[in-house]
N, C-alpha and C positions, 0 to 999 in steps of 0.2 A: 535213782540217784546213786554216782558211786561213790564212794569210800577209800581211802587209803589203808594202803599194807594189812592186808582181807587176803591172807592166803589161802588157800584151802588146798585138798586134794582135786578140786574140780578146776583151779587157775589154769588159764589158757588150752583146757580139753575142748570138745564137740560135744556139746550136750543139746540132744533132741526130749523137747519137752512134747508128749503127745496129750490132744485134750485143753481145750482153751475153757474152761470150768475154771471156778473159783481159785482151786485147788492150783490147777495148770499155772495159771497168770502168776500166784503168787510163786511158786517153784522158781518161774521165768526169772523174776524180780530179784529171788533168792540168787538164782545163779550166776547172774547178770551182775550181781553187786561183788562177789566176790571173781569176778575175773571170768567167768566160762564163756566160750564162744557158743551162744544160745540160739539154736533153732526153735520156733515153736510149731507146730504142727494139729488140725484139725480136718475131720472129713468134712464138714460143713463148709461152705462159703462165707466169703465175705461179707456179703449181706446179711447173715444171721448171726454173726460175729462180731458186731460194733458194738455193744456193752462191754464185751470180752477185751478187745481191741482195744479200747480204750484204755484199758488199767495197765499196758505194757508201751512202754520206748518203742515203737516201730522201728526208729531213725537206727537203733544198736540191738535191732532183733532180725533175723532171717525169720520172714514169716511165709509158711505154705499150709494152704488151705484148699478146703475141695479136690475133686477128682486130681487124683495122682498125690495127694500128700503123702503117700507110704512113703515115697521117695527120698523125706526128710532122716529117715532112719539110717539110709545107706552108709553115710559118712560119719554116724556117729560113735564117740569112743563112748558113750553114756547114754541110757535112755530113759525117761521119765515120763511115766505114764499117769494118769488122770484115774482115780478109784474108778468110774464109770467106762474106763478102757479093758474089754476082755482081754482078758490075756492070753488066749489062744489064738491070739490071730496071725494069716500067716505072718506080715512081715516081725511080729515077734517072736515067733519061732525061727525065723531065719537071725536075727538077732543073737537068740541063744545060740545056735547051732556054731553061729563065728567066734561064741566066748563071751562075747562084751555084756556089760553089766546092764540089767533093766531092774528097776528101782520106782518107787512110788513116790508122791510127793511128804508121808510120812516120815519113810525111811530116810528122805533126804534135809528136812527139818531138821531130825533129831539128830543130824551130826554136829551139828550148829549150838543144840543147846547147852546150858551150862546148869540150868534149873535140875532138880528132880522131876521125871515126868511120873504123874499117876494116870493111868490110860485105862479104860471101861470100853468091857465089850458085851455082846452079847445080842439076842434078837428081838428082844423090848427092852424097853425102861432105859438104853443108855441114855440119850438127851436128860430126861427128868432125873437121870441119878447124876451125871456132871453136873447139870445146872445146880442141882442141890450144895454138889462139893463144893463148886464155887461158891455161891453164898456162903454157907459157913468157913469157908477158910477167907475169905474177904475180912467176915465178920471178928475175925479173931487175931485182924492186922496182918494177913500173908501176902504179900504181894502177888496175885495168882493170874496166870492164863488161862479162859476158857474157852475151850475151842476144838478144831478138829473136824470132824464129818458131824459135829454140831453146826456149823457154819462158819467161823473164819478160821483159815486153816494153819496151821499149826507152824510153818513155812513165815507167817505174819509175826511169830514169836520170837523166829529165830532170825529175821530182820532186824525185829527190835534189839534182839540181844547184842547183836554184829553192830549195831548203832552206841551202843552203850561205851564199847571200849573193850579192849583186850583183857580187862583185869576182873575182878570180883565175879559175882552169880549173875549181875545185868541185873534187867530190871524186874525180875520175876524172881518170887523165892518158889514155886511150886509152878509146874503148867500140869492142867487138868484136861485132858484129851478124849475128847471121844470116838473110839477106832473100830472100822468094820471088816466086816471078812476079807472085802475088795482092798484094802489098805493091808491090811498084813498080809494078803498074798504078796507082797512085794518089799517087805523087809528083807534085811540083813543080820543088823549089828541095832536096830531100836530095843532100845533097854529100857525099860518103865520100873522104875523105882516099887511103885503100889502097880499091881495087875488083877483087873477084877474081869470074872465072864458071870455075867447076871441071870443069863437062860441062854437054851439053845432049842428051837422047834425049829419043823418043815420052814424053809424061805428058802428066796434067792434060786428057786430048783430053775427056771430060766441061765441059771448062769455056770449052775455045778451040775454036774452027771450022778454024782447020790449024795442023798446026806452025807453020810462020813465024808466028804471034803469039804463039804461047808464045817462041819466041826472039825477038824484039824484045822483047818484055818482060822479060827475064831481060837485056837490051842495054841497058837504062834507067839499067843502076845504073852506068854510064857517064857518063849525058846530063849532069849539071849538074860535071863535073870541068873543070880547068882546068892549065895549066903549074905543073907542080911537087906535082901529083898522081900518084900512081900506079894504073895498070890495068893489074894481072894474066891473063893469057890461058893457060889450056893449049895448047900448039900442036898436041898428039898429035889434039886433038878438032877437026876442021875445020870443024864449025859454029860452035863458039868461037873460033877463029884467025881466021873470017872478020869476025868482029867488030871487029878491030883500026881499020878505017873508021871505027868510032864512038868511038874514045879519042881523048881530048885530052891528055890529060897524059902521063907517063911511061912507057911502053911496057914491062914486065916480061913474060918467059916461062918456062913449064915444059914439062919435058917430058923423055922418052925419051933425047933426043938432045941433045947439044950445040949450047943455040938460038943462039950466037953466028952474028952472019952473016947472022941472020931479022930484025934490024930491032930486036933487044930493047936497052935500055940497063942490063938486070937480067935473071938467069934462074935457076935451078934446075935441075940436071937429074940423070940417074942415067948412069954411063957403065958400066954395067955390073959393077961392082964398088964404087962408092962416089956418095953422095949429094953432087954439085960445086955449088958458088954463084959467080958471079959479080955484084958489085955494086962500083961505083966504077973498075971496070976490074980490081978487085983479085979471083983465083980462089983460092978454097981447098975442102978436103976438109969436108966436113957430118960425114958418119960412112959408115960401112959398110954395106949393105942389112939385114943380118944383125942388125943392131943395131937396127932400127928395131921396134920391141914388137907393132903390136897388128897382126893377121895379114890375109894377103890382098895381091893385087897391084896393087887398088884404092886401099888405102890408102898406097902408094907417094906416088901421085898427090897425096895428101891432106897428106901428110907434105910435100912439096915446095913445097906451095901455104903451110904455115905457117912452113914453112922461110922463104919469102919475105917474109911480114908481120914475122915477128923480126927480120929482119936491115934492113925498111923501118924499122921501129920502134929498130932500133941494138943491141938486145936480143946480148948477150956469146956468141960461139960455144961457149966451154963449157956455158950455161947453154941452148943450144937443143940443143946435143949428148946431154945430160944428159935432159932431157925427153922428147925422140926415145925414147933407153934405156929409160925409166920411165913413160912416157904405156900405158895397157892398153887404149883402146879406150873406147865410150859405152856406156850401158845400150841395148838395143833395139836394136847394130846387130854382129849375127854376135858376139854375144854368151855366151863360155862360163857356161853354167851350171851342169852338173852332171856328172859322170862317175858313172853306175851300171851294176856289172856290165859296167864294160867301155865299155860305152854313152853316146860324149858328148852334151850335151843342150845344145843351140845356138839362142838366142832371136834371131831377125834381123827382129822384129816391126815395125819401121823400112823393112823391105826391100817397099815398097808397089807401086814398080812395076816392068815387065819386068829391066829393066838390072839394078835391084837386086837382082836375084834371081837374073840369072845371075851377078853376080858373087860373089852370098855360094855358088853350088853352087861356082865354079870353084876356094874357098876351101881346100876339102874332097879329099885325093885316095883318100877312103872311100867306101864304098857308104853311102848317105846314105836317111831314111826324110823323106819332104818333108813336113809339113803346109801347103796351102795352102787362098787363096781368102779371101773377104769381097766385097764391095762393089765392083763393076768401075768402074773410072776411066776404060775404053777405052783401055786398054791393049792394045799388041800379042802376044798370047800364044803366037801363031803361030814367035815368034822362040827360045820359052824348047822348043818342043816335040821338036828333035835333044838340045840338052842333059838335058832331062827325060827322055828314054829310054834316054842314057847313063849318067846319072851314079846315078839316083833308083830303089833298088831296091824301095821300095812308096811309095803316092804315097795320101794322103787330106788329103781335098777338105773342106773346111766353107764354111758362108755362102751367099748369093745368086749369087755365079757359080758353083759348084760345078757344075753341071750345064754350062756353057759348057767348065770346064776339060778335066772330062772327055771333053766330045767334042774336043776338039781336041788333048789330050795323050792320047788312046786307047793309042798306043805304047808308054806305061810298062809296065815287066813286071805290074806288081800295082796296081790301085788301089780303093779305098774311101771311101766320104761317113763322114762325122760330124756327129752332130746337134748337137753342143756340143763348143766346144774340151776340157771334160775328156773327153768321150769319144773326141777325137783323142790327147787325150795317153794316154791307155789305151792304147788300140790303137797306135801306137806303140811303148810300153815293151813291148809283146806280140810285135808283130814284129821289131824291131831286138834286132839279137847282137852278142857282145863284138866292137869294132872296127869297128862302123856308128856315123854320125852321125844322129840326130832332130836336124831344122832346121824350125825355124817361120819359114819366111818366104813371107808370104803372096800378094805381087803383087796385090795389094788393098786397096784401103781398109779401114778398119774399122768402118765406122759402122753397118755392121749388124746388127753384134751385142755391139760395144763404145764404151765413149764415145771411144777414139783408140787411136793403133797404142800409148800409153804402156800406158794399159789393157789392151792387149789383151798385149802383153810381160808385165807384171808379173802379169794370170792365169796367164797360162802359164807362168811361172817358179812360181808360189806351187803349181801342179798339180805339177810336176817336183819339187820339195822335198817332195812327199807322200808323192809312192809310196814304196813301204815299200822 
């Protein structure tokens, strides 16, 4: 739908949107509303593109798909690429090479909005720590957006805002983003008000040539902040701590320990008995460890890091207290799903690479039945393989690394392939007895044998709800 007098710097440009993803469609939508001459662009076909297809104007979109779609790039003054778009490819290098501008579908959001944006990065916990932000900032009356590479993309925000009218903040006093490496390689000028990086481990080595570029990228969501900004740092994580060199603005810490002393102007921490905050100079009690709902010593962390956007945000300490109590966790991450026969049945389909995996097993202090495996990211497995021997009393394998798992987690007492997640979940409910854990969490992608780890959660829950 278009709008009137929606000017922008993109009116009447070329703008090639690459990647027909969530993300892509709404970009499309965005640019289209404000005046752009919209190409959109996928390598897939048309036939595996009718969901996608669906969500955009055909009638006021140049659409090219399948073999030879690079070619939608040629004529553009603009190009907007899909987080899942590498960005080495050639024709975007031929791109840069001419000058013209290639941009994300973040980057291209956030010219739009008018909110404060708070944006979380990092290689666990971002979902479970947004979803948290938003709860309590809901709960404390903010009108808040959340979104992002959580699932609706950020692009959807700044719609809305563009629909509201030319005047005031629109309809959001806060949008709450959650942003990945893939998404800040392709910033500019995204300026996030609160900026948190929650950890940084081995991931994504399928897509970067060494860590240090996966961490300079995850460092970006720094770059365009200024005084009287805030940037959040874990101090516990010394790749994250080390980052402190790239914040400009307000220096915030989390952490284990009491960060006073480390250079913070704000912190969060646990002293071992109770969640502490420090901001404005002023220290008070958060809550009690006990009291914080959704499980794991993971989410301590996660807890801490939201603890700190409420209290940036002004958000009432009852009402973060409260949330803390009552928040249960995400769908897809170490996820109770069922208890049968004794038998808890734990979706951690989210848990895609090494870290996340060891933290969802350290979760558990039961003999636990593992289903892993899909799609390797290059991941280091080597690191899960003492834990796996410890903790994992039958271990089965599905997907395309499944033969890599095996040989390198040999050690498990028991292990087994599965041609198809239901015949992991079978086998599973087979071997697990009253007082073992069945944990799906994979250390894998899932793309090859699901459309995403949501898919690949919600099979495995819908198999778990079957058995008799």
């Amino acid at each position: 739908m278009r709008t009137t007098n929606l000017k922008s710097e993109f009116t009447g440009r070329r703008v090639t949107v690459i990647g027909l993803a969530r993300s892509g469609v709404a970009a499309a939508r965005l640019l289209h509303m404000v005046g752009a001459r919209v190409t959109v662009a996928d390598a897939k076909p048309d036939a595996q593109l009718v969901s996608a297809l669906a969500g955009v104007d055909r009638a006021a979109l140049e659409i090219r798909t399948g073999p030879g779609y690079e070619s939608a790039v040629s004529g553009a003054d603009v190009v907007v690429v899909s987080p899942g778009v590498p960005s080495n490819l050639p024709m975007l290098r031929q791109v840069r090479q001419s000058g013209r501008s290639i941009i994300g579908e973040l980057e291209l959001a956030s010219r739009f909005l008018r909110a404060p944006v708070m944006a979380i990065t990092g290689t666990n916990g971002k979902s479970t720590t947004v979803t948290l932000i938003g709860e309590l900032m809901q709960r404390s009356g903010w009108r808040t957006f959340v979104g992002g590479n959580l699932g609706v993309p950020v692009s959807e925000a700044a719609i809305e805002t563009l629909m509201s009218g030319e005047s005031g903040a629109g309809p959001y006093d806060y949008v709450v983003a959650e942003v990945s490496s893939f998404q800040l390689e392709t910033i500019e000028r995204f300026h996030p008000w609160f900026a948190a990086v929650l950890n940084v481990t081995t991931d994504h080595m399928d897509r970067y040539d060494a860590l240090s570029d996966y961490i300079a990228a995850k460092a970006r969501i720094f770059e365009n902040q200024s005084a009287g900004d805030i940037a959040l740092l874990n101090l516990d994580d010394e790749r994250v701590a080390a980052m402190r060199a790239k914040v400009r603005g307000d220096l915030w810490g989390i952490s284990r320990a009491d960060p006073k002393g480390r250079g913070v102007s704000g912190g969060v921490w646990w002293d071992g008995m109770q969640v502490m905050a420090s901001v404005d100079g002023r220290t008070e009690a958060v809550c009690r460890r006990d009291e914080i709902r959704v499980p794991g010593a993971h989410n301590l962390t996660n807890a801490m890091a939201a603890v700190s956007a409420g209290l940036a945000a002004r958000c009432p300490m009852p009402v973060i207290r409260q949330a803390l109590q009552e928040f249960p966790g995400i769908e897809h991450a170490v996820e109770a799903v069922r208890e049968r026969n004794g038998v808890q049945f734990v979706n951690d389909s989210k848990g895609t690479n090494v870290d996340a995996v060891l933290k969802a097993l350290e979760s558990f202090d039961k003999p636990i039945v593992l289903i892993a495996g899909g799609r390797d990211k290059g991941g280091d497995f080597e690191r899960l393989r003492e834990v796996v021997a410890r903790r994992v009393k039958h271990l089965i394998l599905i997907g395309e690394a499944a033969a890599k798992l095996q040989e390198i987690w040999w050690e498990c007492r028991s292990i087994s392939r599965a041609g198809s997640l239901r015949e992991a979940v079978a086998e599973a409910a087979r071997e697990a007895v009253a007082g073992d854990v069945v944990l799906l969490s994979p250390a894998c992608a899932s793309f090859d044998m699901f459309a995403d780890y949501q898919d690949r959660g919600r099979q495995f829950k819908q198999l778990v709800n079957e058995l008799p």
